[in-house]
C-alpha positions as YAML, in Angstrom:
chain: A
units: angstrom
residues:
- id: 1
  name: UNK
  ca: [-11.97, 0.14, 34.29]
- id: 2
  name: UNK
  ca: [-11.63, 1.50, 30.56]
- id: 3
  name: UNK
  ca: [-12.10, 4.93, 29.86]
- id: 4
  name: UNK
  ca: [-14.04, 6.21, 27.30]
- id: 5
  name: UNK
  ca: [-12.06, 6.75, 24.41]
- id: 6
  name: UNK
  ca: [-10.82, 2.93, 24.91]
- id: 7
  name: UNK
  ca: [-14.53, 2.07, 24.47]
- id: 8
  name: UNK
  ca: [-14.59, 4.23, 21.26]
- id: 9
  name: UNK
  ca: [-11.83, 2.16, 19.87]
- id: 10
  name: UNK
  ca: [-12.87, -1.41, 20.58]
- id: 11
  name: UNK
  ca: [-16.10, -0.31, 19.15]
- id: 12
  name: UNK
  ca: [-14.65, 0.66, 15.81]
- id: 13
  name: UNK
  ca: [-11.01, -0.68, 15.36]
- id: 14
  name: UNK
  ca: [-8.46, 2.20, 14.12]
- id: 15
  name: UNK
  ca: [-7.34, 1.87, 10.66]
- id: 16
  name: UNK
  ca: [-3.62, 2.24, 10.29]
- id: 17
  name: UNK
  ca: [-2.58, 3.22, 6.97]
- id: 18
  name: UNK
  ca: [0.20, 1.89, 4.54]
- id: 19
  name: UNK
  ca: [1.45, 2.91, 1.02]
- id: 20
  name: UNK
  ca: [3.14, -0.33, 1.13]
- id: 21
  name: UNK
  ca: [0.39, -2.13, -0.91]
- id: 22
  name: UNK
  ca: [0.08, 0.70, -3.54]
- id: 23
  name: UNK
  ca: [4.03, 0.66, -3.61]
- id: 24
  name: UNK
  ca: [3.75, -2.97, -4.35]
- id: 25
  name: UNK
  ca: [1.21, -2.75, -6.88]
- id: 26
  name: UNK
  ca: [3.15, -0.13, -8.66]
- id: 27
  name: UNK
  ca: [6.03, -1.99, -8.87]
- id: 28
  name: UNK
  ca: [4.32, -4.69, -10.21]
- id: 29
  name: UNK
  ca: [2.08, -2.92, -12.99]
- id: 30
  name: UNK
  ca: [5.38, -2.05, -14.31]
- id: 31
  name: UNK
  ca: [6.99, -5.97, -14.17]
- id: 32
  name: UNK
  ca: [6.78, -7.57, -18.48]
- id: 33
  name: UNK
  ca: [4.32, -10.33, -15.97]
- id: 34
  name: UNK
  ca: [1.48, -7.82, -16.10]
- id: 35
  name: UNK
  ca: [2.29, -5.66, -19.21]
- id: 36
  name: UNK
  ca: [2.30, -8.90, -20.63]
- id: 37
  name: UNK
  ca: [-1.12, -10.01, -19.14]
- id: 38
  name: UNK
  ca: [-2.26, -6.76, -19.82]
- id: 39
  name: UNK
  ca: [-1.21, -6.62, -23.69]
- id: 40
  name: UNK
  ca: [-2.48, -10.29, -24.02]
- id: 41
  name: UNK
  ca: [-6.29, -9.87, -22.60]
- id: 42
  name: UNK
  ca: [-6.90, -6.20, -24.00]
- id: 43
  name: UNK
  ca: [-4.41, -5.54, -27.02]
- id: 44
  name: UNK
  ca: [-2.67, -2.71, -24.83]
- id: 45
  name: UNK
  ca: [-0.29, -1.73, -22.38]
- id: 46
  name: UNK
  ca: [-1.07, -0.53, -18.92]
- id: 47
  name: UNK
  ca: [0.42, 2.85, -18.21]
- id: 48
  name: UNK
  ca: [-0.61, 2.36, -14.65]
- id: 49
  name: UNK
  ca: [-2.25, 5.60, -13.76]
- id: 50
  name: UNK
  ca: [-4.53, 4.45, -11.63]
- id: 51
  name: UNK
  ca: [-1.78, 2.47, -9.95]
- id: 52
  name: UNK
  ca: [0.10, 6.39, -9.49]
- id: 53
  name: UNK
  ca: [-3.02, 7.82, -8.47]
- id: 54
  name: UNK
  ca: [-3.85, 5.09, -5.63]
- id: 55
  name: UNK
  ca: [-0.27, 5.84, -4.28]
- id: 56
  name: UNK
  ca: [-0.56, 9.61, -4.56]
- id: 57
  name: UNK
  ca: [-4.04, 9.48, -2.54]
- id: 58
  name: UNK
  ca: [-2.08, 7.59, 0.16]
- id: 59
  name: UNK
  ca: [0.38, 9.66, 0.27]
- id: 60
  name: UNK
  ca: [-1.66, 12.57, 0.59]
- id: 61
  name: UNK
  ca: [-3.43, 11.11, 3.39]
- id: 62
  name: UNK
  ca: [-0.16, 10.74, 5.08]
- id: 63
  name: UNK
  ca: [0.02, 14.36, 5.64]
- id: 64
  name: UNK
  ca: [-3.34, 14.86, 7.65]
- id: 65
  name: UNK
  ca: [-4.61, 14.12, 10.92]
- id: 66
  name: UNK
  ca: [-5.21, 10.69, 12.05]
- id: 67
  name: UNK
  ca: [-8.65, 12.12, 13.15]
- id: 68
  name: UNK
  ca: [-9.38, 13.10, 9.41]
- id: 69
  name: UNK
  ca: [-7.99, 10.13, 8.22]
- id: 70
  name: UNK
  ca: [-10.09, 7.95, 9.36]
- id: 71
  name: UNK
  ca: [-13.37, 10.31, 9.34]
- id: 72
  name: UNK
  ca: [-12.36, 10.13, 4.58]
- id: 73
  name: UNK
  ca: [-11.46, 6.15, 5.07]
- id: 74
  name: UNK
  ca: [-14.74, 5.74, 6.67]
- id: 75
  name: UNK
  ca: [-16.82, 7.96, 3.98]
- id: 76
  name: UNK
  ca: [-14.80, 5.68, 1.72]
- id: 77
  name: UNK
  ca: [-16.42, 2.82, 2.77]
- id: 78
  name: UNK
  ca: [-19.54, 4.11, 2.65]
- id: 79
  name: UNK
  ca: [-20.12, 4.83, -0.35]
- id: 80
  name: UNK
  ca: [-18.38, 1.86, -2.01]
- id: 81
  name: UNK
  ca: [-21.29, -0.16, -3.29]
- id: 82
  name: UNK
  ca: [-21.71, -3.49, -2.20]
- id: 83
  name: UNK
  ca: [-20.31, -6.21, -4.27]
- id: 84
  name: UNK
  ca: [-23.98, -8.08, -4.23]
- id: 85
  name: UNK
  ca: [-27.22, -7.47, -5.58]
- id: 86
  name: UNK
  ca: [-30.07, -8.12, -3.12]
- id: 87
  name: UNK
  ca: [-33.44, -9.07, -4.39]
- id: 88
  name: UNK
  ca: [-36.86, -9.98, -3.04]
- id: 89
  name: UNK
  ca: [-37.40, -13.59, -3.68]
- id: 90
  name: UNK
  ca: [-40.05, -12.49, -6.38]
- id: 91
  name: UNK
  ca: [-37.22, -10.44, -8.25]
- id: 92
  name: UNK
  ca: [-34.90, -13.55, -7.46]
- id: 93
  name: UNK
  ca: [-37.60, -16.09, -8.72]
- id: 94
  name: UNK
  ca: [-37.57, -14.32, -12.01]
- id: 95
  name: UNK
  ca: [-34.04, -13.58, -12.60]
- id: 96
  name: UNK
  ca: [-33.51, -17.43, -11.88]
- id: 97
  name: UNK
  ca: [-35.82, -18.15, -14.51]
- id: 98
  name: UNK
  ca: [-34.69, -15.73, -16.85]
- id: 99
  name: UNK
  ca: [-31.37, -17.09, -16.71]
- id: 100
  name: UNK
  ca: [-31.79, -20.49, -16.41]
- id: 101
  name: UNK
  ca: [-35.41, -21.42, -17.36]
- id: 102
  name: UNK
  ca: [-33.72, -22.58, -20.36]
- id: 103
  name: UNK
  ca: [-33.11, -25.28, -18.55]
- id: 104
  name: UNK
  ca: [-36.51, -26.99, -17.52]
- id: 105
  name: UNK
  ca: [-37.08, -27.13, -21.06]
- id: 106
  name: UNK
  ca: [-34.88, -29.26, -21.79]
- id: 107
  name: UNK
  ca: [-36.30, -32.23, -19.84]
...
């Protein structure tokens, strides 16, 4: 007996969002561990803007609607592009050989 906005939200689970991670990443871009990371692997330090903007857009979202909320955190997700590159198994036959057909040579 569920109605049917409980079978809206078992379908897709409600987000619930924190500033606590961007809080903690903020406080950490500015601990000497990072800066020191930072000023070791690229010669610089990090002035953490991106850091202040990530909290900033949380914050922001804080002050609308839970309905809008989660209508921009699912456009987010959208259009974040996926982390791998699919190929046909042509294109994957020759990338693997352009990368490592190095290797049969060798024998």
């Amino acid at each position: 007996m569920t109605s049917e906005g409980e079978g809206q939200a078992a379908s897709a689970p409600k987000r619930r969002l924190s500033c606590k991670t961007c809080i903690d990443n903020l406080w950490f871009c500015y601990s000497p561990v990072h800066q020191m990371q930072q000023y070791y692997r690229l010669g610089v330090l990090d002035n953490c803007a991106d850091k202040w903007s990530s909290l900033l857009d949380c914050l922001s979202l804080k002050t609308k609607r839970s309905s809008e909320v989660q209508e921009i955190l699912e456009n987010r997700e959208k259009d974040k592009p996926h982390i791998w590159t699919f190929r046909t198994s042509e294109e994957s036959s020759s990338h693997w050989k352009e990368v490592f057909g190095h290797l049969d040579d060798m024998e």
